[in-house]
SERO-4910 file (N, C-alpha, C, O; in steps of 0.05 Angstrom, whole numbers):
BEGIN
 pado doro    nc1    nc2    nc3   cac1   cac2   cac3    cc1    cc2    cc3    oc1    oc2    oc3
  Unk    A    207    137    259    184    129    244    180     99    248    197     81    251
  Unk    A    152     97    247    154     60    257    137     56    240    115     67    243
  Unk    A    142     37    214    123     15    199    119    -16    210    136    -33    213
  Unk    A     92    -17    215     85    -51    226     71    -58    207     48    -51    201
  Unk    A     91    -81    191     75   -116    188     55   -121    193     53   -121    218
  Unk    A     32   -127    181     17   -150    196     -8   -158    172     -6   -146    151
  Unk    A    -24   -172    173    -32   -182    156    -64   -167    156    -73   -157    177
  Unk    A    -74   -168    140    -98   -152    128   -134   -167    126   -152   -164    109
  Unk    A   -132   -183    155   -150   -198    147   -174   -188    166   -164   -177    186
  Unk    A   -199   -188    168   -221   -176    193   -219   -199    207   -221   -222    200
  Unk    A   -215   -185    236   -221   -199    258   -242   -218    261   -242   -242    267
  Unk    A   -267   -195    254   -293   -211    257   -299   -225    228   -323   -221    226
  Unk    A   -295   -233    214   -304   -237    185   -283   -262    168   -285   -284    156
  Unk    A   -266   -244    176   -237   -265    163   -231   -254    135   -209   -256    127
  Unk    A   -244   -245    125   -246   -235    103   -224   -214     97   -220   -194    112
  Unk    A   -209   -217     74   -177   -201     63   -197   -172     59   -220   -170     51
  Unk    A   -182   -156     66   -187   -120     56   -160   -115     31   -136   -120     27
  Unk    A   -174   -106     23   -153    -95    -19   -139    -74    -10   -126    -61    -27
  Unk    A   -139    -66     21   -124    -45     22    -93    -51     34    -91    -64     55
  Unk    A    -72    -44     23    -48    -54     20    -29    -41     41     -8    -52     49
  Unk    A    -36    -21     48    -24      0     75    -52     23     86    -76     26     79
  Unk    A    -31     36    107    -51     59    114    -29     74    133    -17     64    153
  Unk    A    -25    103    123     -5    114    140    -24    126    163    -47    126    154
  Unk    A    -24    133    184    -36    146    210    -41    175    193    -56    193    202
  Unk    A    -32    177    179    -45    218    164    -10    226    153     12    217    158
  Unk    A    -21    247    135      4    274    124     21    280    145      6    291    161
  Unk    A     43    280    154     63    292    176     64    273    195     69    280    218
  Unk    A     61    250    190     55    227    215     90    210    213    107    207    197
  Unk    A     82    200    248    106    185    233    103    142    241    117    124    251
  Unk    A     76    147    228     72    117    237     54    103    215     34    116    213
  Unk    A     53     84    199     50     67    180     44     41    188     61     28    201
  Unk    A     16     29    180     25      2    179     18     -9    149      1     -1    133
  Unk    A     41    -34    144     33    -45    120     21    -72    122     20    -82    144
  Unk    A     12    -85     98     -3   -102    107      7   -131     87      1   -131     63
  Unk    A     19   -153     98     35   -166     85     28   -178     68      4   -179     70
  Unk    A     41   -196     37     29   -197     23     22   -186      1      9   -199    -16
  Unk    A     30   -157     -4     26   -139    -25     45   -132    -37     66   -145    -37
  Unk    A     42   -104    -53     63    -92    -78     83    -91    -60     77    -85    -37
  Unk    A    107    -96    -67    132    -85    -50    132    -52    -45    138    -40    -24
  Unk    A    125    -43    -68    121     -8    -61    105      8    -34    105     30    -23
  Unk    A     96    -12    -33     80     -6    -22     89      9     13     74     23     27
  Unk    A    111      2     17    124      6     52    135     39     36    143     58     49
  Unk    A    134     39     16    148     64     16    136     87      4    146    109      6
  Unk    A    108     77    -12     88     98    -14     76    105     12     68    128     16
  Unk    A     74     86     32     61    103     53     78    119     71     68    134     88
  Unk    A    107    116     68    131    126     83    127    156     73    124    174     90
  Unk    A    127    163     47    121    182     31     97    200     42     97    225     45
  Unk    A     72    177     48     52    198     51     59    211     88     54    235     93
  Unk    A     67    198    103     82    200    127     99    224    123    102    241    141
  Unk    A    109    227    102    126    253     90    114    278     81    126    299     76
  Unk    A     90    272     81     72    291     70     66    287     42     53    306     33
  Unk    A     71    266     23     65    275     -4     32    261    -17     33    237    -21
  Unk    A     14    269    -22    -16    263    -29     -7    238    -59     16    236    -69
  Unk    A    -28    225    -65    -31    217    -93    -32    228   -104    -43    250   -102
  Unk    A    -18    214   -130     -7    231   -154    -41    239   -167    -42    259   -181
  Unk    A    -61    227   -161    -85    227   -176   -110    251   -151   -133    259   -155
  Unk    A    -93    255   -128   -107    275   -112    -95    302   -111   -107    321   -101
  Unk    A    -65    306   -124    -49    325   -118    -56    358   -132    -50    362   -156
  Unk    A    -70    382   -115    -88    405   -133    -65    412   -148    -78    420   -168
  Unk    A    -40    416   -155    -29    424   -172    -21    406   -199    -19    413   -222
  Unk    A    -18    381   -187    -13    353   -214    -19    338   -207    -10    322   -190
  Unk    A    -49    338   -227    -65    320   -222    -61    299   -246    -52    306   -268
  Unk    A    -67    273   -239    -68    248   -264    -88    227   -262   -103    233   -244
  Unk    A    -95    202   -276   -110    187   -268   -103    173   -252    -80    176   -246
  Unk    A   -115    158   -240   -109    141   -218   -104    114   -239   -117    113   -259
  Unk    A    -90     97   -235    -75     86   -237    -59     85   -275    -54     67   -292
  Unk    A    -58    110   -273    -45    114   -308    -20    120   -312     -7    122   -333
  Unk    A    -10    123   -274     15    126   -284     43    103   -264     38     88   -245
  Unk    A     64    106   -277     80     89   -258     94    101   -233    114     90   -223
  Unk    A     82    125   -223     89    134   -207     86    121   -168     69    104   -164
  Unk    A    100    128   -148    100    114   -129     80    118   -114     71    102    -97
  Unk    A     70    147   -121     43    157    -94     14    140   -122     -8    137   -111
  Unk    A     14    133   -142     -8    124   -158    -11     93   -143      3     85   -125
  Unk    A    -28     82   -152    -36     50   -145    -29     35   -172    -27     44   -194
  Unk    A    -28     14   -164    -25     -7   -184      5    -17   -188     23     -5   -178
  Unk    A      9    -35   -199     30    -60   -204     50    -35   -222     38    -18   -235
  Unk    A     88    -37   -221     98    -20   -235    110      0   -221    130      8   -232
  Unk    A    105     10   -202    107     34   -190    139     32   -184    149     15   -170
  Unk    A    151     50   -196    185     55   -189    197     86   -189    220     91   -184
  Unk    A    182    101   -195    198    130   -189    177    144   -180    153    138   -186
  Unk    A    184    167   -162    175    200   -160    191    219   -177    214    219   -184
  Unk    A    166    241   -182    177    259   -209    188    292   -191    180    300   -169
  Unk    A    203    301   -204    219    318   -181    206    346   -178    218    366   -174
  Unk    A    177    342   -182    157    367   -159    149    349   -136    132    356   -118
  Unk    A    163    323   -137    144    314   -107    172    317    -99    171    327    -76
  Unk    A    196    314   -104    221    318    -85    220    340    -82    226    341    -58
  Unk    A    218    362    -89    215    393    -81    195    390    -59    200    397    -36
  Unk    A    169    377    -68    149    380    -50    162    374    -13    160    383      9
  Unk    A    173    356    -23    187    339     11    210    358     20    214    363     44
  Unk    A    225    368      1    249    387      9    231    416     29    235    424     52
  Unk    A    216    424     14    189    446     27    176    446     50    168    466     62
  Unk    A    175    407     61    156    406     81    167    421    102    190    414    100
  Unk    A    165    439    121    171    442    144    163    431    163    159    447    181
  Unk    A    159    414    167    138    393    187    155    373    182    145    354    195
  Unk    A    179    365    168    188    344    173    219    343    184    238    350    169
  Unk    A    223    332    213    248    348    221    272    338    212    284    317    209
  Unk    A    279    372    207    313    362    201    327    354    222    319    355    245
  Unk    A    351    345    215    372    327    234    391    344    243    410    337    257
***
């Protein structure tokens, strides 16, 4: 899996984007983050690389978007996953075992 550094600014514009990462998609194994931001942030997108959605998009548990302190939610705080998203990752078959 490869996460790249780099900073979040438009080429043409100069202008900062609020967006803090972006994984390549669900089952992927490439991330970039964008320096400067939440520390969580290298490892919510590692997660979605893992397959796991926001906690505020997820059809079985759903929440508000930023109401909780969870790691796939947004916002300042973020320190645990609740253990239907570790099941969820134990489930993926798309992510290879060793």
């Amino acid at each position: 899996m490869k996460i790249i550094q780099k900073d979040n600014k438009n080429r043409k514009t100069g202008a900062v984007s609020k967006l803090a990462g972006n994984a390549k998609g669900f089952n992927s194994s490439s991330a970039v983050i964008f320096g400067g931001k939440i520390d969580t942030t290298a490892i919510h997108e590692l997660l979605h690389c893992l397959g796991l959605e926001h906690s505020f998009d997820n059809k079985d548990y759903n929440f508000k978007q930023k109401a909780t302190k969870n790691i796939m939610d947004y916002g300042k705080g973020r320190n645990h996953v609740w253990i239907w998203q570790i099941k969820q990752l134990l489930l993926n078959k798309k992510i290879p075992k060793e």
